[in-house]
C-alpha positions in Angstrom: 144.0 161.2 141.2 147.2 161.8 143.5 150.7 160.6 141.3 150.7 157.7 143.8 147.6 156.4 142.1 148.5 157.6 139.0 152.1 155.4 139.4 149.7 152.3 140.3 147.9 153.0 137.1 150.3 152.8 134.9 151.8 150.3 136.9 148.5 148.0 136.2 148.0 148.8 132.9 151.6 148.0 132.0 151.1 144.1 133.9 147.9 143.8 132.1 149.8 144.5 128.6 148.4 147.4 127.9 151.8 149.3 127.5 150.8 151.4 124.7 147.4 152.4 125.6 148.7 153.4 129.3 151.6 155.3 127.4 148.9 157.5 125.3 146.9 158.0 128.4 149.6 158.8 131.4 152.0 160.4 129.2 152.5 164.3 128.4 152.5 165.9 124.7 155.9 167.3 125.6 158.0 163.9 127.2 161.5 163.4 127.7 162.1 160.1 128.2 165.8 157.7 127.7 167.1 154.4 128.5 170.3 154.9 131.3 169.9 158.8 131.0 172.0 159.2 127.6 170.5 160.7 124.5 166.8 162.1 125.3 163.7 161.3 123.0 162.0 164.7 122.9 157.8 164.8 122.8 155.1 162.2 123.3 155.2 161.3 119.1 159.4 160.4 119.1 158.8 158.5 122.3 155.8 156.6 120.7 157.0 155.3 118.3 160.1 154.1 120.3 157.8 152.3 122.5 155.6 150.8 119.5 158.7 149.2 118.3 159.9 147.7 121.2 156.6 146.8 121.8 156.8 145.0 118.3 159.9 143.6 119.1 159.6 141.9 122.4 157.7 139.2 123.2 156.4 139.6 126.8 155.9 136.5 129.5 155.7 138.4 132.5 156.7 141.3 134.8 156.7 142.0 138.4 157.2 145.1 140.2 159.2 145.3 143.5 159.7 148.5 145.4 157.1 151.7 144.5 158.9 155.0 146.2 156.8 158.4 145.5 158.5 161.4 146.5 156.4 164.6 145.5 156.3 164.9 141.9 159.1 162.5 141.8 158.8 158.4 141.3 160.8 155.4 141.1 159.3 151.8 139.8 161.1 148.8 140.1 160.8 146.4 137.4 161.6 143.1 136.4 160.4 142.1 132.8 161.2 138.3 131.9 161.2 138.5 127.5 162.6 137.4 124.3 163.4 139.9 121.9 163.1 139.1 118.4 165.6 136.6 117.4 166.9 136.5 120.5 167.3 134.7 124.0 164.7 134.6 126.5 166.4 137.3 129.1 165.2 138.4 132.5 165.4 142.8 132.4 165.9 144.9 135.8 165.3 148.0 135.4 164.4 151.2 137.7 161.6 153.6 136.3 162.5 157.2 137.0 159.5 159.5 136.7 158.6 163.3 136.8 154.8 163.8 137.0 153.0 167.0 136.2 149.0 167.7 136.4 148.3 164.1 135.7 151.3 163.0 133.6 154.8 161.7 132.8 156.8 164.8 131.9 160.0 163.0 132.3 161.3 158.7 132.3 164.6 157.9 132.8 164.6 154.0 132.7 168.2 152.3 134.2 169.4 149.2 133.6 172.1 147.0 133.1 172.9 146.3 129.2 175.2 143.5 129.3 
């Protein structure tokens, strides 16, 4: 598969609320990912059990996607994720999905957003 359909894929799985299954299949043993580029999570088990508790956290009533740009090994997903966090308010999230891909997978995630 090209990253292009590799990007939809985890695109889809992600809107069908597959999150953690698409993260175990599209992701690399070896992962950096981080929320606004400030302190890395090193390797696929650290960023896995990041993403099972937010997972756990969150409760998800839908997502869209708006622009899709693949550069290369390079992409960028736009998201918006509409959610209530545990004892929290329902919020609408924007965030931009910065990838690197290599031979199939997600080497490296940068996700930005706005915290406040």
């Amino acid at each position: 598969m090209s990253i292009r359909e590799n990007v939809q894929a985890v695109i889809d799985g992600t809107l069908r609320g597959e999150i953690l299954e698409t993260f175990e299949e599209y992701y690399a043993d070896d992962v950096v990912m981080s929320e606004n580029g400030v302190e890395d999570r090193v390797g696929k088990d650290a960023n896995r059990a990041f993403e099972e508790q937010f997972v756990a956290n969150v409760t998800f009533h839908g997502a869209s996607v708006g622009r899709v740009v693949v550069d290369g090994d390079q992409a960028a997903v736009e998201w918006v994720f509409d959610m209530t966090p545990t004892g929290g308010e329902r919020i609408t999230q924007r965030q931009v999905a910065f990838q690197t891909w290599k031979d199939g997978k997600v080497v490296r995630e940068v996700f930005y957003y706005n915290k406040g």
